[in-house]
C-alpha positions as CSV (number, residue, x, y, z in Angstrom):
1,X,-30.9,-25.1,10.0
2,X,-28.6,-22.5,11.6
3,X,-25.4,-23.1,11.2
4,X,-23.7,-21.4,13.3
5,X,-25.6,-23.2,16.4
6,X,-24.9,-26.4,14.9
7,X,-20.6,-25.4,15.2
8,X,-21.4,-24.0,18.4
9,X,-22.3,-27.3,20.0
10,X,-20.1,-28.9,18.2
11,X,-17.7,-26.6,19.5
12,X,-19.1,-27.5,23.0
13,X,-18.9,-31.2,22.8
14,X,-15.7,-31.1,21.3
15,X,-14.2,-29.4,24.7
16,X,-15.8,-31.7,26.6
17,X,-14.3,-34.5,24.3
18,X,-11.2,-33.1,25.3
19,X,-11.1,-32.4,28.7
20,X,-13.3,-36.5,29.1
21,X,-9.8,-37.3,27.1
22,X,-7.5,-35.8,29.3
23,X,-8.9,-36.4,32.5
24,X,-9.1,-40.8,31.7
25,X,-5.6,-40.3,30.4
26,X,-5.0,-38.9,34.3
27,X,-6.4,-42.0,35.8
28,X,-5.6,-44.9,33.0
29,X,-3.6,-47.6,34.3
30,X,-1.6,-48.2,31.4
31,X,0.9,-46.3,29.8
32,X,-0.6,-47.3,26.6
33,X,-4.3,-46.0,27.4
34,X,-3.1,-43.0,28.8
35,X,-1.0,-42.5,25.7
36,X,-3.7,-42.8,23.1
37,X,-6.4,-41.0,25.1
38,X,-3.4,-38.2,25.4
39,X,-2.6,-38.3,21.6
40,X,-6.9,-38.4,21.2
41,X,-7.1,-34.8,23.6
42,X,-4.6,-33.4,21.7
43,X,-6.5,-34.3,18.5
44,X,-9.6,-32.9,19.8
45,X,-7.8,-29.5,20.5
46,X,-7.2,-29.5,16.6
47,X,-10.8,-29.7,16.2
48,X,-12.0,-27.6,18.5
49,X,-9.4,-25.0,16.0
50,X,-11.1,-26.0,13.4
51,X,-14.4,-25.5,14.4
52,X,-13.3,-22.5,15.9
53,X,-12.2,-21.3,12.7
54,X,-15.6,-22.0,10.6
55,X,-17.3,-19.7,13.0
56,X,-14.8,-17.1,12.5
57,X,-15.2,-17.8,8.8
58,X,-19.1,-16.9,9.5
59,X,-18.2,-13.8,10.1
60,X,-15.3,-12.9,7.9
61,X,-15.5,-14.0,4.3
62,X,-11.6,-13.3,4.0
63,X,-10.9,-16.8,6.3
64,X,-9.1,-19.5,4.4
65,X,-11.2,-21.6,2.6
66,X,-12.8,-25.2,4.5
67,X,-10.6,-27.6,2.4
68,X,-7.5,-25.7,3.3
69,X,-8.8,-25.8,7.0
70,X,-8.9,-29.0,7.1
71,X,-5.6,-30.1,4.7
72,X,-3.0,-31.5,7.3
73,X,-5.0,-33.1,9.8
74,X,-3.8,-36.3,9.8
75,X,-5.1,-38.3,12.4
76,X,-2.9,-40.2,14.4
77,X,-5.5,-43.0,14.7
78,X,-5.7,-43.1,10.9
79,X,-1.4,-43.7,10.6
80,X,-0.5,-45.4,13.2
81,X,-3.2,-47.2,15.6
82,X,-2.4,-50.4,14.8
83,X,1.1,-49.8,15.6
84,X,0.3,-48.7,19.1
85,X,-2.2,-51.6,19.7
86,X,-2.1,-52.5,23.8
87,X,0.3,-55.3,24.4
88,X,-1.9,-58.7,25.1
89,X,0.6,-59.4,28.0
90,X,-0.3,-56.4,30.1
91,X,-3.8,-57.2,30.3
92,X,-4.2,-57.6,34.3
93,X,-3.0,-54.2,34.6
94,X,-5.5,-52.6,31.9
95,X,-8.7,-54.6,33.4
96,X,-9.5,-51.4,35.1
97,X,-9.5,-49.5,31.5
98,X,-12.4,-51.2,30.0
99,X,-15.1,-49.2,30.8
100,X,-12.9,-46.0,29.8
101,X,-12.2,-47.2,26.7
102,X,-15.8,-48.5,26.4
103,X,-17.3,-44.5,26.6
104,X,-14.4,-43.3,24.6
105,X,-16.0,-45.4,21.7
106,X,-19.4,-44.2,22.9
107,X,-18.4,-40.7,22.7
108,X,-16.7,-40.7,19.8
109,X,-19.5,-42.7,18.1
110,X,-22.2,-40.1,19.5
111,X,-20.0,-37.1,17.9
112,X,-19.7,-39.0,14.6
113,X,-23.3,-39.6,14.2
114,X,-23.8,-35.9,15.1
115,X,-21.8,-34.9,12.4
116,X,-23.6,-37.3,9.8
117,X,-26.9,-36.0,10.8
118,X,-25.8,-32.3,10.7
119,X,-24.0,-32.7,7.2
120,X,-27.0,-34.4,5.8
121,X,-29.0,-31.4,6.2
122,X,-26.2,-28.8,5.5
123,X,-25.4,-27.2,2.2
124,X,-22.4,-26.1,0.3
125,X,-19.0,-25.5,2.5
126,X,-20.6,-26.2,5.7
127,X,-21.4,-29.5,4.4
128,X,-18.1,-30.4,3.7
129,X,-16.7,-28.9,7.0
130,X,-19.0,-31.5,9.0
131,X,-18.3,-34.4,6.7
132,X,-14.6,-33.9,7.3
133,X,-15.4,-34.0,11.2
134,X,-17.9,-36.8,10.9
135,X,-14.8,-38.9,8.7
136,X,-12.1,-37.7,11.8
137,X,-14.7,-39.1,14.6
138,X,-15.6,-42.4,12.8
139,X,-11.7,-43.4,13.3
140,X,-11.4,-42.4,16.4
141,X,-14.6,-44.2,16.9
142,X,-13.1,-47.6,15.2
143,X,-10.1,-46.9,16.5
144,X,-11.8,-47.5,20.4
145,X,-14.1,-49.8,19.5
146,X,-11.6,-51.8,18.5
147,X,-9.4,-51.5,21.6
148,X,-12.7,-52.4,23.9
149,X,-13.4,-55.7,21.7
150,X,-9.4,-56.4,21.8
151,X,-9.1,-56.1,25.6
152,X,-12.7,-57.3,26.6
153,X,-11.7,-60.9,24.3
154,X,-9.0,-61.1,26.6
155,X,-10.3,-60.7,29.5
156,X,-13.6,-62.8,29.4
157,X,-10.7,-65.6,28.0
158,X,-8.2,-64.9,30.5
159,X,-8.1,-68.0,33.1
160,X,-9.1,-67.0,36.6
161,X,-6.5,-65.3,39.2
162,X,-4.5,-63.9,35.9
């Protein structure tokens, strides 16, 4: 397995991650969707520096080591997502944000399986580095899933005409 291709397309999907991110936070029509899928781009950023950083570290052995990396990235998800949940009484207005939040859990989901699979065949450091990533996306990955299912409960039970 190299390596080094593996961080690259991470590297890759992580971007994309970010810009998906910033662009839904763009057209949400909440405050409270746009605010998490802002906080969740500006997460991503911090990943695409870490990643960033293990490829550097493949080419200089002075880089800091992966555990050190990684130290400090405390998710926001992780902290405080409950705390931030959507407010059931704004519901009509966040209709329109299913689907969005529905491929942020996809996405998230597809990058934490990603980094399972790629850690299960790594070794050494570069295991760890993509077990630390794989943890990160499977609570962004609840985190969403659990927004959808919130939201989409409330809508199929929500009486017609609001």
């Amino acid at each position: 397995m190299n390596i080094r291709n593996i961080y690259t397309y991470a590297l890759q999907r992580e971007q994309e991650g970010k810009r998906f991110f910033e662009e839904s936070a763009a057209r949400a029509s909440h405050a409270s969707v746009a605010g998490i899928f802002e906080r969740l781009a500006q997460e991503e950023e911090r990943h695409i520096a870490f990643i960033q950083g293990l490829i550097d570290r493949l080419d200089q052995e002075a880089q800091a080591p992966v555990e050190a990396m990684a130290a400090g990235e405390g998710s926001f998800f992780s902290g405080r997502a409950a705390s931030e949940m959507i407010d059931q009484t704004t519901l009509e207005s966040m209709t329109p944000d299913l689907p969005v939040l529905r491929m942020a859990y996809i996405i998230e989901r597809d990058f934490a399986e990603f980094y399972d699979m790629a850690a299960a065949r790594a070794t050494g450091e570069a295991q760890e580095a993509l077990a630390t990533l794989a943890r990160w996306e499977h609570t962004h990955e609840a985190l969403f899933k659990r927004l959808h299912d919130q939201l989409f409960e409330e809508y199929v039970n929500m009486p017609w005409g609001g």
